[in-house]
N, C-alpha and C positions, 0 to 999 in steps of 0.2 A: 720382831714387833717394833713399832716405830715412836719415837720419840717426839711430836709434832711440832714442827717449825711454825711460826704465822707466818710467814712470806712463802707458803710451798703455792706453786704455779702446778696447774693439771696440765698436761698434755698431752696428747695422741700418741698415737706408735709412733707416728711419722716425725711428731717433732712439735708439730704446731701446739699455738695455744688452746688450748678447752674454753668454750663459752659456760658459765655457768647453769648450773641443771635450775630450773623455776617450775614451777605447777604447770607451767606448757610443756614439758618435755618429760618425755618418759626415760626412764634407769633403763638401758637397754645392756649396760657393759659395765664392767666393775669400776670405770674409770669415773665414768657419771656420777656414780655414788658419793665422790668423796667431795666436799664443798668448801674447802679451805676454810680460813677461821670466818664463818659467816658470821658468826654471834660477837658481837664485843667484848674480848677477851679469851673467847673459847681455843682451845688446845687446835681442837678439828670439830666439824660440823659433819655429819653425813645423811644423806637420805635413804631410809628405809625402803625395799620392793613397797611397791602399791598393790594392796589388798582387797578383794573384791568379794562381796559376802552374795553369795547364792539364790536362791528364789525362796529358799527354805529355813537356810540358816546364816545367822551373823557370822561373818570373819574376824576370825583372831588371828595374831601373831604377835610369837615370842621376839620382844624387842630387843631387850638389854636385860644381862646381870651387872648388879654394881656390888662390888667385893669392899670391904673397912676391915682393919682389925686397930686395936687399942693405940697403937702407935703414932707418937706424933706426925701429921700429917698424912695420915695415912685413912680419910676423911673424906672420897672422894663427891666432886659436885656433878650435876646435870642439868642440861635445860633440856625440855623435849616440847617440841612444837606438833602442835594434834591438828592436822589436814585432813578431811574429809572432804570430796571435792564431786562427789555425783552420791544421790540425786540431791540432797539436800547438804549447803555448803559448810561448813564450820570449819575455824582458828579458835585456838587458845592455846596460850603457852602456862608450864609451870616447871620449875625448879627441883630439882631432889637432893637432897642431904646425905646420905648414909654414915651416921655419926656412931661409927663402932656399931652398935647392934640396934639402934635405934633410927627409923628412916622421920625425916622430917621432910616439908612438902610446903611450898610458898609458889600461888596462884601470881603470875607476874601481867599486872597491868591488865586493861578491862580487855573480856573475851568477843571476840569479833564471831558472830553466831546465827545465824537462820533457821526458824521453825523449830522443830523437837526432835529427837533421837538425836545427839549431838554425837560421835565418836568422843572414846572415852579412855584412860589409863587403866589399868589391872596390878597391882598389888597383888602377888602371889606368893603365898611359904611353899618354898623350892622345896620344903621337905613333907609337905600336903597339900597337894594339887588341889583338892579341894576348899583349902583356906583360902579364901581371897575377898578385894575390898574395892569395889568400883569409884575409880575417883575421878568424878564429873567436874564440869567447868562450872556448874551452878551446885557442886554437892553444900547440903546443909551444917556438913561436916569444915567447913570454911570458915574461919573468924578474922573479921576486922579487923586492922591493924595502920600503922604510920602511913600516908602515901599513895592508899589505895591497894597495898599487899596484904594480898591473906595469907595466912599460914592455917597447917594445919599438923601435927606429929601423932603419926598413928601410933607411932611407938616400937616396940621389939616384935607385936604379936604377929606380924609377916614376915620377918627373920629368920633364917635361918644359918646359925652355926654350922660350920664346915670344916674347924681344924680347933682343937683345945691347947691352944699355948701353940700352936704353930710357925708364928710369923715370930721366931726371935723371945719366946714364954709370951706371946700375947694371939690371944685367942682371934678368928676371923669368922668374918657375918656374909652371907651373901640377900641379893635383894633381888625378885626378881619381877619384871615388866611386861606385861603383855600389852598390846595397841587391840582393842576393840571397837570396831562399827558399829552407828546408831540402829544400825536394821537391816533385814533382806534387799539385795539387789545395789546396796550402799558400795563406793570407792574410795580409799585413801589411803594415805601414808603419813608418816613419820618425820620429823629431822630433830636425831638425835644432837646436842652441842655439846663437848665433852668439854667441861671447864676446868674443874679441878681434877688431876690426874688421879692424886694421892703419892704413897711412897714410892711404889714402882714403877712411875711412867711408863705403861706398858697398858697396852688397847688388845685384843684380839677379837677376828672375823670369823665367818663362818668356813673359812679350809682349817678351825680348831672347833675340835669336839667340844661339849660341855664339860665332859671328864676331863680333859686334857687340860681343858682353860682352868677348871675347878683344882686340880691338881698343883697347877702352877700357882696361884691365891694362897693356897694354903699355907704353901713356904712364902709368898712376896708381899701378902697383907693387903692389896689394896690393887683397884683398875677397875676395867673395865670388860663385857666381852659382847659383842652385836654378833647374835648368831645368823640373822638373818643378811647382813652385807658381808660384800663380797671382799676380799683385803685388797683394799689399792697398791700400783703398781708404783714405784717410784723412780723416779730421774735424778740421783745426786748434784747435777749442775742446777737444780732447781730449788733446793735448799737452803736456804741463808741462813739459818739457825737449827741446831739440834740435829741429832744424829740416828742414825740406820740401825735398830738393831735387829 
């Protein structure tokens, strides 16, 4: 699993440089996916497959888990930008916290938006599918604050526990994400920004199970897992900071 440099360079098989993936270019290869630190500050950046909801029904997809346990620094952050890009356009970004077993939520800067049904965030307890908490770029659920940011902290009640004292006698939380479409026939994706790692500096893709990932959390307290992208390939000479694991 990888440790992420901010000077990591994409490349092709062959050698050359990768032009950056934009809303004109489709994720055809695992390589596309990865967006070096697009966000300011961010660890790594990646983009989500692009999601297309049916004549019938909305599409979903599971985005991200975000794993904390008690541990100093072991807290991890996210920024996730909501792309909707056919038939009706929408952006908005927001923030996520997972502070030990508590997710907190800060709407970042005004949402750039078109007509109704906007694609939306899912707040899910991993441990009842059916508990969950839609959070919109206009949810009511939103209070004012310094700057133009909103926050918002749902609290524990999406949480779910996944190891009792496991990381070292301190208990871990997982949180987890789903990307939903405003409506039938709707297109869009993702860009997940992984800012704060946590303890474990350690990401996982989808060639790791949920089991496997969840396994690994339980003893490491803290990270990340994107089941839906694919793991980037890496070129050691392309590295300037941080290390291969």
């Amino acid at each position: 699993m990888p440790f992420f440099g901010s000077n990591f360079s994409r490349l092709y098989y062959d050698g050359t440089t990768h032009h950056n993936v934009d809303g004109n270019h489709s994720v055809t290869s695992q390589e596309m996916s990865y967006m070096g630190s697009a966000f300011p500050g961010a660890w790594a950046s990646f983009r989500t497959p692009k999601i297309s909801s049916s004549s019938s029904q909305t599409a979903t997809s599971h985005i991200l888990d975000i794993y904390s346990s008690g541990h100093w620094g072991a807290q991890p952050v996210v920024v996730i930008d909501v792309h909707q890009t056919y038939y009706r356009p929408t952006w908005w970004r927001l923030m996520i916290l997972l502070d030990y077993n508590y997710t907190k939520m800060f709407r970042i800067g005004s949402p750039i938006v078109t007509g109704s049904n906007n694609a939306y965030i899912e707040l899910q307890n991993s441990g009842s599918g059916s508990t969950t908490v839609a959070v919109t770029n206009n949810s009511s659920s939103w209070s004012s604050s310094n700057n133009g940011v909103v926050a918002w902290t749902p609290g524990n009640t999406y949480t779910e526990q996944i190891g009792s004292g496991t990381h070292s006698g301190q208990s871990v939380f997982r949180q987890r994400i789903n990307f939903i479409l405003g409506g039938v026939y709707y297109q869009g994706f993702t860009i997940v920004h992984l800012m704060a790692m946590g303890g474990s500096n350690r990401a996982h893709f989808a060639n790791t199970s949920l089991g496997t990932a969840q396994a690994y959390y339980q003893t490491q307290g803290a990270g990340f897992h994107l089941p839906s992208v694919s793991k980037p390939t890496y070129y050691p000479n392309t590295i300037s900071a941080g290390v291969i694991l």
